[in-house]
Backbone bond lengths (Angstrom), bond angles and torsions (degrees), N, CA, C in turn:
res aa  C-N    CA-C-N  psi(-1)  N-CA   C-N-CA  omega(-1)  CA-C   N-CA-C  phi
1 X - - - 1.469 - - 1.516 109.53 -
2 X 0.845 119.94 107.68 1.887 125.45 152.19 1.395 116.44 -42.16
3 X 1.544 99.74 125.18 1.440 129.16 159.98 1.864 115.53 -63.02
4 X 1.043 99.67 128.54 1.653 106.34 155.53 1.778 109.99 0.48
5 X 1.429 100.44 -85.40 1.669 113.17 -171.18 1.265 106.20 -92.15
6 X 1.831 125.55 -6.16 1.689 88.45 144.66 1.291 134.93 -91.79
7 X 1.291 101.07 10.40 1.664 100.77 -179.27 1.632 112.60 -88.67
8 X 1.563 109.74 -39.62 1.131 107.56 165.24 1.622 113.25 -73.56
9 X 1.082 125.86 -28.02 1.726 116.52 169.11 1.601 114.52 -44.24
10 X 1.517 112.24 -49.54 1.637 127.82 -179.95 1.769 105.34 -44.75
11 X 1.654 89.89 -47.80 1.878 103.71 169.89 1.223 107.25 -10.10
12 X 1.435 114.11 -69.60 1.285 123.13 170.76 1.958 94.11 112.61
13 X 1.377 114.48 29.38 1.895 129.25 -179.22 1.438 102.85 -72.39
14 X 0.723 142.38 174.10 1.470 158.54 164.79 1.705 94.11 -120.77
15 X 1.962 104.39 150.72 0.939 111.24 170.85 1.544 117.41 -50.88
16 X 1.153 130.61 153.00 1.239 128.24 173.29 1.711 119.91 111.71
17 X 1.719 97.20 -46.41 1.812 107.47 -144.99 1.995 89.91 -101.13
18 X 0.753 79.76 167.60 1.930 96.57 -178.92 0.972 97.81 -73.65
19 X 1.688 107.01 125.44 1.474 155.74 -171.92 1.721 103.61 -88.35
20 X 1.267 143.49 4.87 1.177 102.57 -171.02 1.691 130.22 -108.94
21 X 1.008 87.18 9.05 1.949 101.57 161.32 1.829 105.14 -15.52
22 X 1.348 111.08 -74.53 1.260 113.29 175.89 1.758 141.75 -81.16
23 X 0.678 137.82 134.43 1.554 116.05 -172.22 1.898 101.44 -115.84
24 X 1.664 90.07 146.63 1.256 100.17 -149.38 1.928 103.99 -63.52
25 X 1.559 99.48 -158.09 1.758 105.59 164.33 1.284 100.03 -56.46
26 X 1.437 89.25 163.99 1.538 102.11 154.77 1.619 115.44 -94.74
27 X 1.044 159.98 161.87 1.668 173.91 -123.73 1.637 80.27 -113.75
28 X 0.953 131.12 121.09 2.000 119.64 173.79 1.680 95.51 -149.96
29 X 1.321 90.63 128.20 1.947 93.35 -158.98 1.855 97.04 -93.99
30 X 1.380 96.32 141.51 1.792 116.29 -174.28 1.672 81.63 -78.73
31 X 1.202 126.04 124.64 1.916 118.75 163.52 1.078 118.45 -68.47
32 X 1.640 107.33 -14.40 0.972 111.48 -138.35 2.579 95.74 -85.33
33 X 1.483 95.26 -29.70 1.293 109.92 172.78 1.506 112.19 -83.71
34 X 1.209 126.03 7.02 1.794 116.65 -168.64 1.387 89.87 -68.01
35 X 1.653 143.10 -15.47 1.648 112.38 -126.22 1.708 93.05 -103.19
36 X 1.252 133.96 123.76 1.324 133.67 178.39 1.490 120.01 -106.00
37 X 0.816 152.07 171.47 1.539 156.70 128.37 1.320 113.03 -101.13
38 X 1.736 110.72 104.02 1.176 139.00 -176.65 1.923 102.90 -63.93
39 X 1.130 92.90 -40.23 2.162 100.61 -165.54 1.975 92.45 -82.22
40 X 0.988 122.96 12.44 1.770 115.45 -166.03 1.651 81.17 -94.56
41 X 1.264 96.20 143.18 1.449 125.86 174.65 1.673 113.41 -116.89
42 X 1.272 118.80 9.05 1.452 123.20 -170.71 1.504 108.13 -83.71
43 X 0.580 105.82 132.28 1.898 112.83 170.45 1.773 116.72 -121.36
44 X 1.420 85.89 137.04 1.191 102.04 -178.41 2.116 128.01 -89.68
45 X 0.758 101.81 120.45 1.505 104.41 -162.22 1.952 128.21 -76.68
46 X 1.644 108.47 91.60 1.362 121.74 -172.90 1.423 100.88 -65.60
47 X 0.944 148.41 -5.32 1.286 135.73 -157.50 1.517 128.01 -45.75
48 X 1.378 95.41 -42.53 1.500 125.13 162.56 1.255 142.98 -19.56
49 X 1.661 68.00 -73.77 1.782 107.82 176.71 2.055 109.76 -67.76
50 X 1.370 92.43 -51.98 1.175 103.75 174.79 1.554 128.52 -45.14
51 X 1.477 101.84 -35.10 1.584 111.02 -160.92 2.031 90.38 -84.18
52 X 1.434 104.64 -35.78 1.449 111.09 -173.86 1.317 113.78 -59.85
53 X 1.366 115.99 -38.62 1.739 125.30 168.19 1.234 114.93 -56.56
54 X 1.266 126.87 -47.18 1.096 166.82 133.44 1.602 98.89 23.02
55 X 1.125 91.39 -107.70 1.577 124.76 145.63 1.569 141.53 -26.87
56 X 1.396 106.80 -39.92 1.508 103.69 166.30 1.300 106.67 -139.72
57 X 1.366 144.24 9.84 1.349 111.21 150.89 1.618 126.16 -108.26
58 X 1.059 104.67 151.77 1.427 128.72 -159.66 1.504 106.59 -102.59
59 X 1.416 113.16 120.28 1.344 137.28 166.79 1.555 97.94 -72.24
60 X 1.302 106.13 74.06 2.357 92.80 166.06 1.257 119.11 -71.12
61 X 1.105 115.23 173.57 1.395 140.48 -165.31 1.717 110.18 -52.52
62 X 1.558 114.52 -67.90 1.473 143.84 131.98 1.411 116.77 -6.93
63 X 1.245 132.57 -19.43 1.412 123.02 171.77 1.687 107.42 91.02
64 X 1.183 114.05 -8.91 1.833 111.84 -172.09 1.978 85.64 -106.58
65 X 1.646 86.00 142.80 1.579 93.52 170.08 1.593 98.86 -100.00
66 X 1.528 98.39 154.40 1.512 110.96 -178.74 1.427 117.71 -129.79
67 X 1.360 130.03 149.60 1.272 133.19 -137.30 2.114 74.89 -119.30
68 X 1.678 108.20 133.30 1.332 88.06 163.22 1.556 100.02 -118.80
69 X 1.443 99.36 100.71 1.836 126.01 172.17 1.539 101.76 -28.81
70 X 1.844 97.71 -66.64 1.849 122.06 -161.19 1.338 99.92 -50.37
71 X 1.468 130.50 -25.50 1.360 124.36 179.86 1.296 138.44 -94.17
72 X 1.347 105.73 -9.12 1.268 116.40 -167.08 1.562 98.36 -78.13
73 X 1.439 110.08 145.39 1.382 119.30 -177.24 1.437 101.98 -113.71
74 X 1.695 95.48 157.57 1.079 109.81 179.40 1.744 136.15 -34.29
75 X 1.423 91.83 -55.51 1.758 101.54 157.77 1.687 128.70 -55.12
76 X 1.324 91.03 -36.46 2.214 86.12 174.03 1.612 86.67 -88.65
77 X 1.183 152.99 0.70 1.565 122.96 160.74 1.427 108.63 -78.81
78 X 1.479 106.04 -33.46 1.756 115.42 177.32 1.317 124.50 -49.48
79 X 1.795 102.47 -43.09 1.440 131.78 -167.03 1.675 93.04 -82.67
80 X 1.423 117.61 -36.83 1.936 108.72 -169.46 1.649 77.03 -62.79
81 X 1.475 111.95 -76.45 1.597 99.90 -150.58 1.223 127.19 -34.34
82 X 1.515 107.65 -49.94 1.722 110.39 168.82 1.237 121.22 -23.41
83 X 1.823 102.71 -50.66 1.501 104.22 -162.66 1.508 113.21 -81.31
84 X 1.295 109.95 -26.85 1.700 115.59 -177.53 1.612 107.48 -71.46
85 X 1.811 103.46 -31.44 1.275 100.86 160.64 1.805 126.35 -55.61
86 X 1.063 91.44 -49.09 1.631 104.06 169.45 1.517 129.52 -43.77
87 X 1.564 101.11 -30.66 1.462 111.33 176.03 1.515 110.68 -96.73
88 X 1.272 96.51 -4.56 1.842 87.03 -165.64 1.969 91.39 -106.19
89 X 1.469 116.08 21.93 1.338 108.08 176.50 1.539 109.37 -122.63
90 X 1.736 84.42 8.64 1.955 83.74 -173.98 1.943 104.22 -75.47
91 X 1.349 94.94 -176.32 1.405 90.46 -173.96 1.928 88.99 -125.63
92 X 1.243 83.58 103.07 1.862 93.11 -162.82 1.540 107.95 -67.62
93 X 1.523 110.82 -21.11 1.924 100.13 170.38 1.042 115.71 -77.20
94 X 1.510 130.14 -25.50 1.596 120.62 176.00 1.840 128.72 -68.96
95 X 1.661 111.00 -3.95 0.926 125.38 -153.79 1.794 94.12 -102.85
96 X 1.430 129.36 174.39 1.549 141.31 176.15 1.327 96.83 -89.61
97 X 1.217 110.55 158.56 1.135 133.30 154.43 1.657 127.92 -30.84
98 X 1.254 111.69 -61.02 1.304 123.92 158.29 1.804 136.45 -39.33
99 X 1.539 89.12 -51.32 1.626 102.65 173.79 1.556 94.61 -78.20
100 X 1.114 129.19 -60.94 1.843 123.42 -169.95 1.658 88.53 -44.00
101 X 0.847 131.77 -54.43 1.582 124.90 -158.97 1.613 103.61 -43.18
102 X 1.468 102.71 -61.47 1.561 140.61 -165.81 1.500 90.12 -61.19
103 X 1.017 127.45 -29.39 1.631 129.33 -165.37 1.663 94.47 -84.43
104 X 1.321 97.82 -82.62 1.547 112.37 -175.35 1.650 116.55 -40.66
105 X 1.485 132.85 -52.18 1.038 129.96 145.24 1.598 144.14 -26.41
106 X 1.107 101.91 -59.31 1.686 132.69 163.21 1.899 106.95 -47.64
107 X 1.380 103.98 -69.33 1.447 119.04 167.36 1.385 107.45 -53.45
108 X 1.314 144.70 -44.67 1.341 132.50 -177.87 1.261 114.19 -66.39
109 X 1.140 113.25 -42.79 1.548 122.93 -172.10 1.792 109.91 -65.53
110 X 1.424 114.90 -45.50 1.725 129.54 -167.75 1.347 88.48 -76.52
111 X 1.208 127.02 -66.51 1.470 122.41 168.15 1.584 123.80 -41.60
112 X 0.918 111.81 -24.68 2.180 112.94 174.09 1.975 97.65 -79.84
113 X 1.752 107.47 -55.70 1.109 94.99 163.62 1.867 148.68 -52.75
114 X 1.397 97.49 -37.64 1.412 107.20 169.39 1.865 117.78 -71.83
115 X 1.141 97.48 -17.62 1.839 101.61 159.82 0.988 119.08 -82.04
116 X 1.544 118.78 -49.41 1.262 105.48 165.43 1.911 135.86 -62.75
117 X 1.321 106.57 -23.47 1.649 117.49 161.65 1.073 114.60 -45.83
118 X 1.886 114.77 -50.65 1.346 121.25 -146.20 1.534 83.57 -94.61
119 X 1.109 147.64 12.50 1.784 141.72 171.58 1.436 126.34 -122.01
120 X 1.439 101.69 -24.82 1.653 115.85 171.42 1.180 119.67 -51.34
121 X 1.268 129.61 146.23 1.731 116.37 -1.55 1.910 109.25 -73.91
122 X 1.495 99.48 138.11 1.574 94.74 -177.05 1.701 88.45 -152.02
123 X 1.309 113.75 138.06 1.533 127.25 165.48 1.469 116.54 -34.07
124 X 1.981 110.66 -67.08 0.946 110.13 -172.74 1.346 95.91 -167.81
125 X 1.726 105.43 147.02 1.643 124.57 -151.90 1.499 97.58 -67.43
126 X 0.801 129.34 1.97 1.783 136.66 165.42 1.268 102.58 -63.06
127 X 1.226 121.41 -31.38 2.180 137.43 -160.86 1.599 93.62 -89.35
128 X 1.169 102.89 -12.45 2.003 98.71 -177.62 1.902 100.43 -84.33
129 X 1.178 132.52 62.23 1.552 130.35 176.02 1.694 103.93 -52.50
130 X 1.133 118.33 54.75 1.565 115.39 162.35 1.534 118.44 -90.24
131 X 1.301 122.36 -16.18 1.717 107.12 -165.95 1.735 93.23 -83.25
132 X 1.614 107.53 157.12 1.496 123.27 -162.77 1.972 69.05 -72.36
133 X 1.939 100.89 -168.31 1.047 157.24 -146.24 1.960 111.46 25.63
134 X 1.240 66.85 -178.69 2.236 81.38 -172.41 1.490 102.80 -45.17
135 X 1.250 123.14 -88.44 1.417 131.11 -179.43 1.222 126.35 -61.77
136 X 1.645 105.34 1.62 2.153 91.82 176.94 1.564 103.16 -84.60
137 X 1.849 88.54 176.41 1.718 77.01 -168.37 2.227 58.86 -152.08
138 X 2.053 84.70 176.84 1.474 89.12 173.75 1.387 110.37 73.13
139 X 1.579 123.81 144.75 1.496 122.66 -158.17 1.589 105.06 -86.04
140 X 1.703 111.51 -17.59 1.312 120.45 -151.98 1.722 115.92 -43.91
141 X 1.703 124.28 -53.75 1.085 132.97 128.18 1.111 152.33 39.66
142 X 1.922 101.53 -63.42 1.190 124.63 -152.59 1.573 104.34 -118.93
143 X 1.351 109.94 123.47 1.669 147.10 -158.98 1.765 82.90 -66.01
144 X 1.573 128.71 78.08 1.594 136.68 -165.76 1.676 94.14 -102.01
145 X 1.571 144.92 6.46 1.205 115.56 155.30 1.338 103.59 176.88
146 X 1.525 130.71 -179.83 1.702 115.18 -175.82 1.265 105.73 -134.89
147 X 1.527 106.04 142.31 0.960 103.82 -151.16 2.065 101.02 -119.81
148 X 0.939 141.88 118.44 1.639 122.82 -166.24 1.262 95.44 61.84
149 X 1.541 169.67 41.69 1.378 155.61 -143.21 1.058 134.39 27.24
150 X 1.717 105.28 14.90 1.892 105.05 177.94 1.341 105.27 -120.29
151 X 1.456 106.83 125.52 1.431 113.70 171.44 1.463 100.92 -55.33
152 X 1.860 101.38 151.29 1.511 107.87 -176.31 1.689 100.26 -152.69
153 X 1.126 110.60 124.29 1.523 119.30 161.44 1.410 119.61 -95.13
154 X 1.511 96.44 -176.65 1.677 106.94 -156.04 1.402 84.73 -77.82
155 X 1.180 135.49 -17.77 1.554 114.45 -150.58 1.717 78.03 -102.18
156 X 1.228 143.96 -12.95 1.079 154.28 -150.72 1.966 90.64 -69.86
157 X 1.380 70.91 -79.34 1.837 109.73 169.88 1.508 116.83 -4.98
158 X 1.804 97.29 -78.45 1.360 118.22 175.17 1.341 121.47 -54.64
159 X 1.247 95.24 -62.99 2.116 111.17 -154.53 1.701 101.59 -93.36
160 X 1.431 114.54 -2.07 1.996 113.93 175.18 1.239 118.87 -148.03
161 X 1.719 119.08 19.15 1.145 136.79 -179.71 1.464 92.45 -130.90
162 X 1.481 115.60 -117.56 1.163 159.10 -130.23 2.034 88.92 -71.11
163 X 1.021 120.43 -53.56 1.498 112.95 -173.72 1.445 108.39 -80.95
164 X 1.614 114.41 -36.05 2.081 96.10 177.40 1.250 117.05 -71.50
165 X 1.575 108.80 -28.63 1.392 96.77 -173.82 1.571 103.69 -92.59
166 X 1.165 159.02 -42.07 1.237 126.04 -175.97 1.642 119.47 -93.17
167 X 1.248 100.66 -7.42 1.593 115.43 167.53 1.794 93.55 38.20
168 X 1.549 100.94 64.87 1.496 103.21 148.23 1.694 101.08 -131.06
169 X 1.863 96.10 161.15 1.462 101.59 176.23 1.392 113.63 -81.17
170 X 1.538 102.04 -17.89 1.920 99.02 176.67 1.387 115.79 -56.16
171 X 1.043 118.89 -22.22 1.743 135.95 167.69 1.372 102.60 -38.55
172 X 1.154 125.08 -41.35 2.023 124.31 -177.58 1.440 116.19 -82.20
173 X 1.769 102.29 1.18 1.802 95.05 -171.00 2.079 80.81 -122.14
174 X 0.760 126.85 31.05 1.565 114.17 -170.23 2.269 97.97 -130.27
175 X 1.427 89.41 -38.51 1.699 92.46 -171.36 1.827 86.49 -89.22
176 X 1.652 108.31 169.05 1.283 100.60 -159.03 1.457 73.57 -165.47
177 X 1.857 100.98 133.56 1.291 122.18 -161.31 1.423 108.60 -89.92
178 X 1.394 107.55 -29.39 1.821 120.54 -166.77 1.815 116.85 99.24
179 X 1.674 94.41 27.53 1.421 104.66 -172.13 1.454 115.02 -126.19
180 X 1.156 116.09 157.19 1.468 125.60 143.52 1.676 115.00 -8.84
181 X 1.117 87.24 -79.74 1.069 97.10 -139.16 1.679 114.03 -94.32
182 X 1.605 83.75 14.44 1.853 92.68 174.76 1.348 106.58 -96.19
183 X 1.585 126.01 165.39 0.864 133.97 172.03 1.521 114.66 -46.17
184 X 1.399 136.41 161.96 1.559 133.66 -150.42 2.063 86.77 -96.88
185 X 1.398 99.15 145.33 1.283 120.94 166.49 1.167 126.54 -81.06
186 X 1.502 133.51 62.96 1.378 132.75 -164.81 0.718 127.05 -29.50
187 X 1.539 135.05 144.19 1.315 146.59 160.00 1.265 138.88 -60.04
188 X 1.730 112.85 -0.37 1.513 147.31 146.05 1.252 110.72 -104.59
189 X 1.849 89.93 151.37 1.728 99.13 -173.34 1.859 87.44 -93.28
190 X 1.254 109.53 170.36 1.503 122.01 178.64 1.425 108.44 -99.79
191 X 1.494 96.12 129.85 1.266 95.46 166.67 1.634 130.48 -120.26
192 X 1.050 133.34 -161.65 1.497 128.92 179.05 1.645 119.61 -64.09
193 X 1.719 107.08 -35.27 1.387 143.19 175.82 1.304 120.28 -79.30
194 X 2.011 106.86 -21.26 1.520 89.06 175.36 1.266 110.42 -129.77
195 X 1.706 114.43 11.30 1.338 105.45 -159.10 1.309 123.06 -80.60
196 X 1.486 117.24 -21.41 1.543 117.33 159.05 1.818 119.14 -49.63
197 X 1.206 112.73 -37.46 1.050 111.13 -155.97 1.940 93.93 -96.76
198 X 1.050 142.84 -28.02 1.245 152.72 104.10 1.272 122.81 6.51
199 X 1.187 150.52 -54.65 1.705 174.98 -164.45 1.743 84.82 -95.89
200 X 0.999 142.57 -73.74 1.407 137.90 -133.04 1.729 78.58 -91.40
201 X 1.476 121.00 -66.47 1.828 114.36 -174.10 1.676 92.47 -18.73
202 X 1.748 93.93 -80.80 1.602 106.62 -172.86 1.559 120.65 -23.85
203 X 1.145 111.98 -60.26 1.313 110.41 177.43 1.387 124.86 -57.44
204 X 1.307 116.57 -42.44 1.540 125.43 177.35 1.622 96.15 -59.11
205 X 1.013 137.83 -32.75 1.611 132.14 -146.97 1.331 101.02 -103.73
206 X 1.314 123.88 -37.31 1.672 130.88 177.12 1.889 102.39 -73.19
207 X 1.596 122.13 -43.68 1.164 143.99 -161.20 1.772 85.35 -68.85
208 X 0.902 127.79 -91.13 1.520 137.18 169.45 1.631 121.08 -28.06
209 X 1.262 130.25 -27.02 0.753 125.61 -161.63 1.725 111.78 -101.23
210 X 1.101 146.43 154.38 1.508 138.46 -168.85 1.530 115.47 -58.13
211 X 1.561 110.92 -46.12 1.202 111.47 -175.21 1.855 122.82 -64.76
212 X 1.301 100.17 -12.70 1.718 126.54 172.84 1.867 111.58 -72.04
213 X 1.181 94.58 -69.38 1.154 115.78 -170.07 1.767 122.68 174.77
214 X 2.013 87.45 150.64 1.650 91.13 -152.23 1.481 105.70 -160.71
215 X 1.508 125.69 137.99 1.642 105.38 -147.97 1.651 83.85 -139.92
216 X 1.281 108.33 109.60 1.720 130.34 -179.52 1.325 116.45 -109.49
217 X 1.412 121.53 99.18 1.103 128.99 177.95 1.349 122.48 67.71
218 X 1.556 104.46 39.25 1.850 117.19 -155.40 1.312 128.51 52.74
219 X 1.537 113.01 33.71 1.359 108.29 158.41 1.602 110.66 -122.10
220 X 1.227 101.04 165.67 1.772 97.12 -177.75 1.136 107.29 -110.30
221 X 1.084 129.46 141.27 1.858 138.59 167.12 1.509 103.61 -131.51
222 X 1.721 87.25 113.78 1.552 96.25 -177.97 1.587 109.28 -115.45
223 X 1.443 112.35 169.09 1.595 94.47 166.62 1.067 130.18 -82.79
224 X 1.410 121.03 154.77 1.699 133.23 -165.38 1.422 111.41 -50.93
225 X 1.793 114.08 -26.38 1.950 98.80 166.40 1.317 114.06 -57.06
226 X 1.375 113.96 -26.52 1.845 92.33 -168.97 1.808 101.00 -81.66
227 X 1.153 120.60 -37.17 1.305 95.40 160.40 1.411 134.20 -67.59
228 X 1.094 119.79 -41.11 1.881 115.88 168.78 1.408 113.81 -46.30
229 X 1.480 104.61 -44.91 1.455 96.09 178.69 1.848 137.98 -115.30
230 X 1.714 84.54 35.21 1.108 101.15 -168.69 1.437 128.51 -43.16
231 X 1.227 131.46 -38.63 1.730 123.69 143.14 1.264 121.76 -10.87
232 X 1.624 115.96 -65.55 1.577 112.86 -175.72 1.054 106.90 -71.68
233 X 1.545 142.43 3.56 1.528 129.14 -175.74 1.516 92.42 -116.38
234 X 1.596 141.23 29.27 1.121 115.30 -164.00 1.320 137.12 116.30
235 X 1.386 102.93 -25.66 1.296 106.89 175.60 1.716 109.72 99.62
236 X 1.371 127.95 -63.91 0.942 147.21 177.87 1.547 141.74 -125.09
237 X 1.150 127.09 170.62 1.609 115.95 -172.32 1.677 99.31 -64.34
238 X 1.092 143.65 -24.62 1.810 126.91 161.32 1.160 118.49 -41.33
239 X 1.312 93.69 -62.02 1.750 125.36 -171.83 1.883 108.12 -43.22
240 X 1.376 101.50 -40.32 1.703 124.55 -172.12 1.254 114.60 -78.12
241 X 1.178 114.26 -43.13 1.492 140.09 169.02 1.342 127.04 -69.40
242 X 1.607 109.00 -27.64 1.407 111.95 -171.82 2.342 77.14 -92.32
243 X 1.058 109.64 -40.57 1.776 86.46 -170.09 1.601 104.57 -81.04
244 X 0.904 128.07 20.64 1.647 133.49 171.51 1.435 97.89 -68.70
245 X 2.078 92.70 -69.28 1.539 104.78 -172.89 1.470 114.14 -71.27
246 X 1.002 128.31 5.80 1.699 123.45 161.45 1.332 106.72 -68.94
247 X 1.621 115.78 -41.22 1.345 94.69 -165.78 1.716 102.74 -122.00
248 X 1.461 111.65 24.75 1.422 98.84 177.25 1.217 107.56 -86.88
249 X 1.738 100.95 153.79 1.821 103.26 157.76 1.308 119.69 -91.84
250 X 1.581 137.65 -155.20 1.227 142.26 155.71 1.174 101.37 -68.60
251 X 1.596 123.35 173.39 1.501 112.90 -45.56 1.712 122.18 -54.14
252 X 1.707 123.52 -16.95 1.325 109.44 -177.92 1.301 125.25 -52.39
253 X 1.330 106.90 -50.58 1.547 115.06 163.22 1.550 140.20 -23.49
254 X 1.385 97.72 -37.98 1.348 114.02 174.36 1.920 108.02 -100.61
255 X 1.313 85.63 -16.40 1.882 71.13 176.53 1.504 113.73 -88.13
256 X 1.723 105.96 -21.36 1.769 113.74 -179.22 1.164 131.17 -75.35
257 X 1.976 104.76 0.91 1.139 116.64 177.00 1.382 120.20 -65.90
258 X 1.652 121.88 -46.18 1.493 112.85 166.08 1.111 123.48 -69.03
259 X 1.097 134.54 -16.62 1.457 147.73 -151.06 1.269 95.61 -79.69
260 X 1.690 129.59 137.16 1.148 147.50 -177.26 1.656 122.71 -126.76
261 X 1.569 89.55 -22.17 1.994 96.95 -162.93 1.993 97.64 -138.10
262 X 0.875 98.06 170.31 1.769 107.98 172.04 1.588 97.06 -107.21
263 X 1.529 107.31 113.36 1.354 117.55 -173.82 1.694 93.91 -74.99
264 X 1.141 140.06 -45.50 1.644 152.47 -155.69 1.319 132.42 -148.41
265 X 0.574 112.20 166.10 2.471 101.01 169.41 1.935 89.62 -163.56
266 X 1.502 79.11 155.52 1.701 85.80 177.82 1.673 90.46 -171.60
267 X 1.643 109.64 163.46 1.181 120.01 -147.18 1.536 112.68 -148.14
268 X 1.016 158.10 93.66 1.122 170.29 -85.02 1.894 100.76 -143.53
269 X 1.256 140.59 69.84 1.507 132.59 -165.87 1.730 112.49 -91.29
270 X 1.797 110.55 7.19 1.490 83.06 -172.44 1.702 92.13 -82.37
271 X 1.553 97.53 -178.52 1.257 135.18 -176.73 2.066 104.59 -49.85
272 X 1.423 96.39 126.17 1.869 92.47 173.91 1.749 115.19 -91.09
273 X 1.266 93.37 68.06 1.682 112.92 -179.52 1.582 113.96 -84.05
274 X 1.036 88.25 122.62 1.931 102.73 173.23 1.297 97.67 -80.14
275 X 1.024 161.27 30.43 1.515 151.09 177.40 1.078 84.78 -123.22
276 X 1.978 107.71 134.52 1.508 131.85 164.84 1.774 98.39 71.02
277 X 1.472 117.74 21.67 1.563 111.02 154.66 1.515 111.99 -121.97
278 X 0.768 122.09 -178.28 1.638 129.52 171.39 1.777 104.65 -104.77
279 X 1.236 99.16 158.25 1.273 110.07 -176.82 1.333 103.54 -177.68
């Protein structure tokens, strides 16, 4: 079965150019994770994670945060594993809704980073050929840790965790690919307490920013998630457009007012490397 980005990789796109030849998964829920305990008061502890963001990613100049790979020392790769270890021993049905979110999120993200550690130096996380079959490419794929006793991948995460069950689109600005051209990887880990308020920052900052969306001479060029995943935005270019203007500021705001259709999308895949930027 094909992943998300190897199906559009097959596309045959070059980094950079519009991705939408293929259209992504569909949202298809694991049953096996629905089960919560709403009355649990336990919390699960980012601290970790937090201090590691902390520490190596970089707010640049440009508006994209950057991960600095070249720096990370031996001990914060020691310290990620610990912590991904840490998440992969929770017992994710006893926990709320909120913390599973904070879990599953948190874990996607330390896990995109710890692939990328374990492959660096590499252009772009496309160069990680770990997911099984003939034609996948990209780590997404690949069965990266267990969780209750079930192996679970990143694509696991997204497309049978994290998108059926809360079936929001802020879900595409919170997980973070190791690219350009994805929404920025915060420099806080998420928690149960902040992640609403977290999700909407995110969104405003990707929404505003060029690589999001951008309206030239009355056309719109948005990025290639809202087409891949055009369902969660709506269904359609309205649907995409009407959550643009939820969260745009001026000047987009005023340019998305005529705007009816997605003139373009394009997608940015090299590597989100802090080496050779300022920060």
């Amino acid at each position: 079965m094909l992943t998300r980005r190897s199906a559009l990789l097959l596309a045959g796109a070059a980094a950079g150019a519009p991705l939408t030849a293929m259209a992504a998964p569909k949202a298809e829920l694991w049953a096996r994770w629905q089960a919560q305990d709403a009355s649990s008061t336990q919390r699960i502890d980012h601290g970790a994670w937090d201090a590691f963001l902390k520490r190596h990613v970089v707010a640049s100049p440009d508006g994209v945060n950057r991960v600095g790979y070249a720096r990370v020392s031996g001990s914060d790769k020691a310290g990620l594993d610990a912590y991904i270890q840490s998440l992969a021993g929770a017992v994710v049905g006893k926990l709320n809704r909120g913390e599973q979110r904070a879990l599953w999120t948190n874990l996607y993200n330390a896990l995109t980073v710890q692939v990328v550690l374990g492959a660096y130096p590499v252009k772009s996380i496309r160069d990680i050929k770990i997911s099984p079959g003939l034609f996948s490419s990209g780590p997404w794929g690949k069965k990266l840790v267990k969780v209750e006793g079930e192996e679970v991948s990143l694509d696991d995460i997204e497309h049978r965790i994290l998108r059926p069950i809360w079936k929001d689109p802020r879900t595409h600005y919170a997980v973070n690919c190791a690219s350009i051209g994805c929404p920025n990887l915060p420099r806080d880990a998420f928690t149960a307490g902040t992640m609403n308020a977290m999700l909407d920052a995110a969104a405003r900052a990707f929404v505003n920013h060029a690589r999001g969306a951008a309206v030239k001479d009355g056309r719109l060029t948005t990025s290639s998630i809202y087409v891949w995943f055009k369902d969660d935005f709506g269904g359609n270019d309205e649907g995409v457009i009407d959550h643009l203007k939820r969260f745009a500021a001026a000047p987009l705001a005023e340019a998305l007012a005529g705007v009816t259709r997605i003139g373009t999308d394009q997608y940015d895949w090299a590597l989100n490397d802090a080496r050779g930027t300022a920060g």
